[in-house]
PLY file of the C-alpha trace (Angstrom):
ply
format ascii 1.0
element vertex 305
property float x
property float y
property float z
element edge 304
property int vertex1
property int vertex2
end_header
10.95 -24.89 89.23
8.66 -22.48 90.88
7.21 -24.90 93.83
3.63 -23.56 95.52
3.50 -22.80 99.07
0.46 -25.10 99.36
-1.81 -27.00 96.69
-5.47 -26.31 97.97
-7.08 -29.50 98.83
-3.82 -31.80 97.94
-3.71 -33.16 101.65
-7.79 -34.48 101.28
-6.53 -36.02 98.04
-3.81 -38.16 98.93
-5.35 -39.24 102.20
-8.60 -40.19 100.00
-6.30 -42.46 97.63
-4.30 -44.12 100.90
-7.28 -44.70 103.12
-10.34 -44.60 100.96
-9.42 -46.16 97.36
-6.28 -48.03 99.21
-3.36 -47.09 96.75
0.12 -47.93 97.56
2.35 -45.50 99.47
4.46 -45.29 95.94
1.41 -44.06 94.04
0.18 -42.02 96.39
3.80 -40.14 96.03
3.83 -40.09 92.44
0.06 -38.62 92.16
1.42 -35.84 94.66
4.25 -35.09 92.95
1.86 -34.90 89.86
-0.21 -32.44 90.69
2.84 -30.57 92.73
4.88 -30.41 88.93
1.36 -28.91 87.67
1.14 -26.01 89.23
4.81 -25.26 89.71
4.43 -24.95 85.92
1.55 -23.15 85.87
3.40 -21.07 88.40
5.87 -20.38 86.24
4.04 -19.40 83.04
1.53 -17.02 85.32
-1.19 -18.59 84.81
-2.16 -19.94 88.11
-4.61 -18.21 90.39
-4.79 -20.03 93.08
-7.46 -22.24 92.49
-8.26 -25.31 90.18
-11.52 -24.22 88.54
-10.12 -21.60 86.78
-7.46 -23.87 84.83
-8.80 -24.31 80.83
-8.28 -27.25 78.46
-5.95 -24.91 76.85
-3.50 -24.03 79.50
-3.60 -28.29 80.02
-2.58 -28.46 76.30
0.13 -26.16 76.30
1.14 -28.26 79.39
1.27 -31.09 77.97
3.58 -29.69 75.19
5.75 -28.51 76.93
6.16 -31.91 78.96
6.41 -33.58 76.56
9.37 -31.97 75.30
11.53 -33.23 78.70
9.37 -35.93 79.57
9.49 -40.23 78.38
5.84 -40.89 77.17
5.34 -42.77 80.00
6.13 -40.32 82.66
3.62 -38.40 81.00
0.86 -41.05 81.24
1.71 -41.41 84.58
1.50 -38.15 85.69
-1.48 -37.32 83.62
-3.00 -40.31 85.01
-2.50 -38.52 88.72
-4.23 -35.27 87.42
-7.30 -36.98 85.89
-7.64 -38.71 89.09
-6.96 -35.49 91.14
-9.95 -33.71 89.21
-11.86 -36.49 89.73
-11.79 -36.14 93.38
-12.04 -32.61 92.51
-15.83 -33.21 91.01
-16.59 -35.33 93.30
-16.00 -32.95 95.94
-18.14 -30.26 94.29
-15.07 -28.29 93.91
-14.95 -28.59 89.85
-17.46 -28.43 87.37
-15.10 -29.98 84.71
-12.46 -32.13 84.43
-10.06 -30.06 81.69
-8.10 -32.93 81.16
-10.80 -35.56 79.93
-10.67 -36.51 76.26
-7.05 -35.57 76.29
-4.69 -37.91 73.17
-1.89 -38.49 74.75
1.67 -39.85 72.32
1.27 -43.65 72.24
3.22 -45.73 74.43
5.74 -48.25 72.94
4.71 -51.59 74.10
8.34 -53.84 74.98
7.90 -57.30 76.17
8.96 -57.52 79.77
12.57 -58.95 80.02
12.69 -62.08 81.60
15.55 -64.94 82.58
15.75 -68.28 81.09
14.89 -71.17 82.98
19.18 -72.35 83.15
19.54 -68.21 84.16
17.34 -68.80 86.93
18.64 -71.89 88.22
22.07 -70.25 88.34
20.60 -67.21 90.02
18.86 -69.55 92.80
21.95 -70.90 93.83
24.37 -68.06 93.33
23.98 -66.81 96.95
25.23 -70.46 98.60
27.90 -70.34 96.24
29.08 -67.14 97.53
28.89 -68.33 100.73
30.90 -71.78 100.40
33.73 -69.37 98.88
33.64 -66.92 102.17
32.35 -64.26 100.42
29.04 -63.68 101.90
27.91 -64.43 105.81
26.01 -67.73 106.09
22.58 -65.89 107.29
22.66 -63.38 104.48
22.98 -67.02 101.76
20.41 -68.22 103.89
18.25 -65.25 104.00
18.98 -64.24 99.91
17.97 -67.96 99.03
14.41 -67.58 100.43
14.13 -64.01 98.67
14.57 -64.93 95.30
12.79 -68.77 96.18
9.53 -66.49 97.16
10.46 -64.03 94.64
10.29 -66.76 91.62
8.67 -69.09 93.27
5.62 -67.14 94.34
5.77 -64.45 91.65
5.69 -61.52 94.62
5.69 -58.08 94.00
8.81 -56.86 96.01
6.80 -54.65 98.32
4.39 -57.74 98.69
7.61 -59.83 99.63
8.78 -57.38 102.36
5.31 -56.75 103.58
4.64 -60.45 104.01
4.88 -62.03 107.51
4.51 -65.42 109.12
0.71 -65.74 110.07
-0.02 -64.81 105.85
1.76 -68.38 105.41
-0.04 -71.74 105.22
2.96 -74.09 105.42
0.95 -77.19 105.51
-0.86 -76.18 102.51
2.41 -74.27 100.80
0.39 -71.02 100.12
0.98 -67.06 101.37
-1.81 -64.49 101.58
-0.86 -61.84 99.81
-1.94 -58.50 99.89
-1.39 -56.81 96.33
-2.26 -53.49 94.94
-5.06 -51.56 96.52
-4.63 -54.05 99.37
-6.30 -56.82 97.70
-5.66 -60.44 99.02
-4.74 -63.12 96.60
-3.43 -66.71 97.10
0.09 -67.54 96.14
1.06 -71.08 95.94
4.99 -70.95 97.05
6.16 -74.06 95.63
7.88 -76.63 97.98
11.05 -75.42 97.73
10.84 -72.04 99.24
8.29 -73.78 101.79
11.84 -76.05 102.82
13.99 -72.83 102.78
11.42 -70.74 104.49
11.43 -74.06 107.39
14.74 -74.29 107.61
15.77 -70.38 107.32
13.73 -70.10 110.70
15.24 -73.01 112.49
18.75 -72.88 112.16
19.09 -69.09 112.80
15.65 -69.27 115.66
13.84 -66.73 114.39
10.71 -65.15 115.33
8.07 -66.50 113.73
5.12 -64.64 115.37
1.93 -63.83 113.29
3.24 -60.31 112.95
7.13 -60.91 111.70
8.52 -60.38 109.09
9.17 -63.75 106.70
12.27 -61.70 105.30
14.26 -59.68 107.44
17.75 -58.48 108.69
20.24 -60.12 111.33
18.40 -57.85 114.24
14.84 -59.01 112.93
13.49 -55.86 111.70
11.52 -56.22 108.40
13.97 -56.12 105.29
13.03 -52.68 102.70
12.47 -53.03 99.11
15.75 -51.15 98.44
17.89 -53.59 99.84
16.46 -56.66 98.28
17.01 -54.94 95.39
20.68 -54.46 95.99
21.01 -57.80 97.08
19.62 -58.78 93.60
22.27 -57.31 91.86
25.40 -58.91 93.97
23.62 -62.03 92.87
23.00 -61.17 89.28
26.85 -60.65 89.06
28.02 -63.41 91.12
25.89 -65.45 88.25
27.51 -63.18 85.24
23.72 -62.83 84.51
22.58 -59.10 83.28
22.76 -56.19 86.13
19.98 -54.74 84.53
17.29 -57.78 86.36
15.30 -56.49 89.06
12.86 -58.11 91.37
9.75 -57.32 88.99
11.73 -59.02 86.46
11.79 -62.30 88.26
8.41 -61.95 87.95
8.24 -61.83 84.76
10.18 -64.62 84.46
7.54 -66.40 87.10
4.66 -65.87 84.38
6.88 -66.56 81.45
7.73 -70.00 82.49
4.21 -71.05 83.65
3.04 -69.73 80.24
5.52 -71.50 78.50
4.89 -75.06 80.57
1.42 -74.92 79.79
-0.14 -73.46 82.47
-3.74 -71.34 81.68
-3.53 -67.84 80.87
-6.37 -67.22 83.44
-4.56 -69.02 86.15
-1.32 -67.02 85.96
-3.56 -63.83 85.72
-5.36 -65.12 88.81
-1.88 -65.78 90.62
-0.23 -62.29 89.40
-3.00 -60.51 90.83
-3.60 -58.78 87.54
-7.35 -56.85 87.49
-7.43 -57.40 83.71
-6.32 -60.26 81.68
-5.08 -57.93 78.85
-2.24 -56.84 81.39
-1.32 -60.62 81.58
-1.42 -61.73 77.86
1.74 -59.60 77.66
3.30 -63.03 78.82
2.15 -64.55 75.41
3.58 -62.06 73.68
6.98 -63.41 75.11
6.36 -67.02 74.28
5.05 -66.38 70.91
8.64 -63.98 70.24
10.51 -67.09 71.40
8.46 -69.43 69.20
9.18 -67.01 65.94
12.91 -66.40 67.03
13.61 -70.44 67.05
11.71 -70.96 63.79
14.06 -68.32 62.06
16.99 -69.99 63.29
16.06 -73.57 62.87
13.83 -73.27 59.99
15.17 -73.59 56.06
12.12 -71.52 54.69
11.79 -69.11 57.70
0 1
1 2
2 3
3 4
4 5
5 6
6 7
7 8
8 9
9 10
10 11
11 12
12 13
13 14
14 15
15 16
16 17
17 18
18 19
19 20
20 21
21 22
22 23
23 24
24 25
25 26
26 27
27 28
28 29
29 30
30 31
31 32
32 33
33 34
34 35
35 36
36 37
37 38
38 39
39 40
40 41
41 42
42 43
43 44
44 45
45 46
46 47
47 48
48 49
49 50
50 51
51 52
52 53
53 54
54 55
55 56
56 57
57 58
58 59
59 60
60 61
61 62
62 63
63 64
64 65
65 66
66 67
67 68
68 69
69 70
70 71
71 72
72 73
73 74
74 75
75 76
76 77
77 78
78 79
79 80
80 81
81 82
82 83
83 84
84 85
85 86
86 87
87 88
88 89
89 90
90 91
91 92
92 93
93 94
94 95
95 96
96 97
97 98
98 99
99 100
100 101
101 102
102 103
103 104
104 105
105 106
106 107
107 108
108 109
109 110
110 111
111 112
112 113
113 114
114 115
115 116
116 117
117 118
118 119
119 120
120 121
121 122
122 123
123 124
124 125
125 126
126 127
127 128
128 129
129 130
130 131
131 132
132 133
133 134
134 135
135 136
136 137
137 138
138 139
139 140
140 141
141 142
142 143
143 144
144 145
145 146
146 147
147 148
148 149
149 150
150 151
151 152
152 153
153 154
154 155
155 156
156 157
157 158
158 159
159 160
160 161
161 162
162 163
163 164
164 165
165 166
166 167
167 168
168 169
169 170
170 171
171 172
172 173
173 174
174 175
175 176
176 177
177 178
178 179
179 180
180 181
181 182
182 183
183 184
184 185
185 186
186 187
187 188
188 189
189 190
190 191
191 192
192 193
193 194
194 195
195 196
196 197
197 198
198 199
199 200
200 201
201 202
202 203
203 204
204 205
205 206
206 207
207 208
208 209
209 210
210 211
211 212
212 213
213 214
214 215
215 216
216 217
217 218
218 219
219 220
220 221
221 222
222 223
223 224
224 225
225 226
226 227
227 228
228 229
229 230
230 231
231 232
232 233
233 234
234 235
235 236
236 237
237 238
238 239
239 240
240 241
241 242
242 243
243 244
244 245
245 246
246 247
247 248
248 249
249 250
250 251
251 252
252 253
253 254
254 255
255 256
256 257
257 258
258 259
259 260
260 261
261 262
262 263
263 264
264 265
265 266
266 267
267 268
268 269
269 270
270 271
271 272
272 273
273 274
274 275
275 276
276 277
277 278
278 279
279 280
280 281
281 282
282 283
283 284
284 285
285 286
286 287
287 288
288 289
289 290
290 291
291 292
292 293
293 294
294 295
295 296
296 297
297 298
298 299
299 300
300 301
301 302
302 303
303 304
């Protein structure tokens, strides 16, 4: 790939989504990287001249082709979504008059329902990491410390970077509720659920943490603040101890967080409210599940299904 020396006005853009719209760091990458691949390509075809007004619907077309060829369909969205955002600024800016990729038909995505674990999976995965401790196989903090990840994880239906950015002053332990700050740093409520209130109590007092407004609920043996990565590899020694499928990850436990409230009753609106979703239609997903599960029994059970 042809990369550019410099993408005029990239820098303003990027520092307008972190500090003006509030995006996460991970978006903020991918947009980059976004426009970066754009112009690399139009680098590479001679068609770029340096500047962004000059590029035509049809040089965004044959871009798009071409992507699409290497590309999943949603790697394309994405990335299409960070150029439409990009020109946006663009117009904004005065820098534009048009926006070439507005009105673009993109391939439709496929729509799977989120995978999620079963209610006995979950239990099994909750207690997998004092199991492996009892048979010496993992260091009594580290069972400790696992336990109230995946209790905050389920329990609280966290994003992963919300889990790791979370710190003791966010937590109301009388009341059993975390502030949580969510995608473009909004702040939402998360009830926790007694039991990771108990582990989060008693993770702090038998290994005397800090527990200072500013630290870190989750964190390493030296205190520092624990990374997405590594809860994520965590996950999976946990998922195996539990013979449960390597293929989980954190957001997945969250899934499972909405699927279970869903299927106990609980009000769509309510479980959109507590996943911090900006739209309901991104939450009714969860129905989806429970209506699958519904049909799958019927068929089974059923003499005239």
């Amino acid at each position: 790939m042809n990369l550019p020396d410099s993408v005029p006005y990239l820098d303003q853009f990027c520092d307008h989504l972190a500090h003006e719209r509030r995006l996460s760091e991970y978006t903020v990458r991918n947009y980059r990287a976004a426009v970066v691949n754009f112009v690399s390509e139009l680098i590479a075809v001679g068609k770029w001249k340096g500047d962004f007004a000059s590029v035509s619907a049809i040089q965004v077309r044959s871009f798009l082709i071409e992507a699409g060829r290497s590309k999943a369909r949603r790697t394309l969205h994405n990335q299409v979504s960070g150029l439409r955002a990009f020109y946006l600024y663009l117009r904004k800016q005065g820098l534009v008059e048009n926006n070439p990729f507005t009105g673009l038909t993109l391939p439709k995505l496929d729509k799977p329902l989120p995978k999620f674990l079963t209610e006995s999976q979950m239990r099994a995965l909750l207690n997998a990491p004092i199991l492996l401790w009892k048979d010496g196989k993992l260091g009594e903090f580290e069972a400790f410390r696992d336990s109230l990840i995946l209790e905050l994880l389920y329990g609280g239906g966290l994003r992963v970077s919300e889990l790791c950015g979370l710190n003791h002053g966010q937590i109301d332990l009388g009341q059993g509720v975390a502030r949580v700050h969510g995608k473009g740093r909004k702040q939402r409520l998360c009830p926790l659920g007694p039991v990771a209130v108990q582990c989060l109590k008693f993770f702090v007092q038998r290994f005397e943490l800090e527990a200072a407004l500013n630290a870190p609920v989750v964190c390493k043996r030296s205190g520092q603040r624990m990374e997405p990565r590594q809860v994520q590899k965590l996950l999976k020694t946990h998922l195996a101890a539990a013979e449960l499928p390597l293929d989980m990850t954190p957001h997945k436990l969250r899934h499972s967080f909405a699927t279970h409230l869903l299927d106990e009753g609980a009000d769509l609106r309510a479980v959109q409210e507590l996943l911090g979703h900006a739209n309901l239609s991104t939450t009714q997903i969860y129905t989806h599940v429970s209506i699958a599960r519904l049909k799958e029994a019927h068929k089974q059970a059923h003499p005239r299904a």
